[in-house]
C-alpha positions as CSV (number, residue, x, y, z in Angstrom):
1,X,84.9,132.0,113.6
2,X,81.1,132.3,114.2
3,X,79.2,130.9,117.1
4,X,75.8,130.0,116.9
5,X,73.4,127.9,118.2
6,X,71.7,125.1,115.7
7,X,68.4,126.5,113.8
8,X,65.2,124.2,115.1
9,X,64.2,122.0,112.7
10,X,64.5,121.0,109.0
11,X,66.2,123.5,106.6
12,X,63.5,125.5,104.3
13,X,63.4,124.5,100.6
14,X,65.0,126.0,98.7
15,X,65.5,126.6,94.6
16,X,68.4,127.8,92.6
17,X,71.0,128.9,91.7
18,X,69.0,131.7,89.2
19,X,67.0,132.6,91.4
20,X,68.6,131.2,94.6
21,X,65.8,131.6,97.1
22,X,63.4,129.9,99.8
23,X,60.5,128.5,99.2
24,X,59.1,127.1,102.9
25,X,59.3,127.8,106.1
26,X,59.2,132.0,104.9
27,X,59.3,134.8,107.4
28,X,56.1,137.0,108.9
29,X,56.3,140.2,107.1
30,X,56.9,142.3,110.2
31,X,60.1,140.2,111.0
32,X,61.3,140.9,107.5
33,X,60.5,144.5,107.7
34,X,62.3,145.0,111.1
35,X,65.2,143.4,109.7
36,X,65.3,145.4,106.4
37,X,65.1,148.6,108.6
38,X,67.9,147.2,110.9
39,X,69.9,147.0,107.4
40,X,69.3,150.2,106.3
41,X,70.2,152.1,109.6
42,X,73.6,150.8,109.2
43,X,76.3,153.6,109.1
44,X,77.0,154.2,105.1
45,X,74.8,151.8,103.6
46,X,72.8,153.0,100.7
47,X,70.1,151.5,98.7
48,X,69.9,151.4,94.9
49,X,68.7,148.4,92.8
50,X,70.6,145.3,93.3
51,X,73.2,144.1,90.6
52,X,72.7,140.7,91.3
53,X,68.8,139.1,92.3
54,X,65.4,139.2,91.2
55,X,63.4,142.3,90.8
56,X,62.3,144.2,94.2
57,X,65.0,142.4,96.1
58,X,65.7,144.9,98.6
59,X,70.3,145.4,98.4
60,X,72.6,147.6,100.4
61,X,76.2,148.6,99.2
62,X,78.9,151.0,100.8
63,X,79.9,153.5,98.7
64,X,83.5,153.6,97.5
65,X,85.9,154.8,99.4
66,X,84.6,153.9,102.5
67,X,86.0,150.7,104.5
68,X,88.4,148.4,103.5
69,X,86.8,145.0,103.5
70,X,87.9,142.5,100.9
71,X,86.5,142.3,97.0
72,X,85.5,138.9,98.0
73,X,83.4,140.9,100.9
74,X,81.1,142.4,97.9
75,X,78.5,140.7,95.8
76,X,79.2,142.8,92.9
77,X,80.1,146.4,92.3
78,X,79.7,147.3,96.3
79,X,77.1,145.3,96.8
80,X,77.3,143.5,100.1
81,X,74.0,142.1,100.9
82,X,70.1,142.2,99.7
83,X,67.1,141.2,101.1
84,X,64.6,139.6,98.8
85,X,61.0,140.0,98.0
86,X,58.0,139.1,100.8
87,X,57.0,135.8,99.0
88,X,60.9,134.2,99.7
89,X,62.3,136.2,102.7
90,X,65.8,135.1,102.4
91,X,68.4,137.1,102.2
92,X,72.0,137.1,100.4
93,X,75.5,138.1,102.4
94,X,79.2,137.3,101.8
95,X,81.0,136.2,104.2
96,X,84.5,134.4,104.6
97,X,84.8,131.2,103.8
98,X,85.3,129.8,107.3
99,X,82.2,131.5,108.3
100,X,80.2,130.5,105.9
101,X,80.9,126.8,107.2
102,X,79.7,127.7,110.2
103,X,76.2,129.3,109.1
104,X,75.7,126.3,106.9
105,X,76.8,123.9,109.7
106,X,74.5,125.1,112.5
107,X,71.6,125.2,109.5
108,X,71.2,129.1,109.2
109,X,72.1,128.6,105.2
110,X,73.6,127.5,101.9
111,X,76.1,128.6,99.5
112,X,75.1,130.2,96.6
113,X,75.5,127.7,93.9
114,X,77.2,130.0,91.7
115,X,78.0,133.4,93.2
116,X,80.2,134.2,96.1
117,X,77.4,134.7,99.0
118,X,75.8,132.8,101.0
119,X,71.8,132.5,101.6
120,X,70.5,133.2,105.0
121,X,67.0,132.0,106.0
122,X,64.5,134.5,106.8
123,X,63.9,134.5,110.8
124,X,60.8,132.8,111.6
125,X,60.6,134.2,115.3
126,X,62.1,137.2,117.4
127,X,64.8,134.9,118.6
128,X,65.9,134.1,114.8
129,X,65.8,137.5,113.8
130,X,68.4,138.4,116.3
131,X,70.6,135.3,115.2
132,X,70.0,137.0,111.4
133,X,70.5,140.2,112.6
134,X,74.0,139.2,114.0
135,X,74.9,137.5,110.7
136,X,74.1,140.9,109.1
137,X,76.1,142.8,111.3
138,X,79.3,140.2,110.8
139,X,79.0,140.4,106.6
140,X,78.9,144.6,107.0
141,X,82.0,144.3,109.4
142,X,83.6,142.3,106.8
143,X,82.7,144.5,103.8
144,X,83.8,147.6,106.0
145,X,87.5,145.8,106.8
146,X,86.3,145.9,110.6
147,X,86.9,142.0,111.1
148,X,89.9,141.2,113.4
């Protein structure tokens, strides 16, 4: 479903599932912040506090009514991904299933232990931040219904 090239290196440590987050490896603000003003450019998208993560996670949802993607394409309510705080810079998306084996297989993520989302590492460099990015942009086609 997805195609993407293997992330260098180990995977980030990570804790979970309450809170599900990273705890190595964590991205340079300015990559987080380019990537959280990406998401929030999207067509839609709002922001409001997230029904699902820590405090000052950063979460996007598409107001009702607009696109058709799956309930399984929302975290809960319609809530479709978040970003969380500095300190972690992970974020959460929902995707489908067979492309969530193929973030977790080229080492981009893990499954949520207990929610349906998946974890996405925070981009350590430009060229990871575009492989995020495109992740982003595949869980908001699938929360909009725009996945063929």
């Amino acid at each position: 479903m997805l195609e993407l090239p293997g992330r260098p290196g180990p995977a980030p440590d990570v804790i979970g599932p309450a809170p599900h987050g990273q705890r190595s490896q964590t991205s340079p603000v300015m990559l987080q912040e380019e990537l959280w003003e990406r998401m929030r450019a999207l067509p839609y998208v709002y922001l409001a506090p997230t029904l699902v993560s820590v405090p000052h996670a950063r979460s996007l949802f598409i107001p009702e009514g607009i696109g058709a993607g799956p309930t399984a394409a929302f975290q809960k309510g319609r809530e479709w991904a978040h970003l969380h705080p500095h300190h972690d810079s992970s974020l959460h998306l929902t995707l489908p299933e067979p492309a969530k084996d193929d973030v977790e297989q080229a080492g981009w993520g893990v499954r949520h232990p207990e929610q349906n989302a998946i974890l996405i590492y925070g981009p350590r460099s430009r060229g990871e931040l575009e492989i995020v990015w495109q992740l982003v942009q595949f869980s908001f086609a699938y929360a909009m219904g725009d996945l063929r």
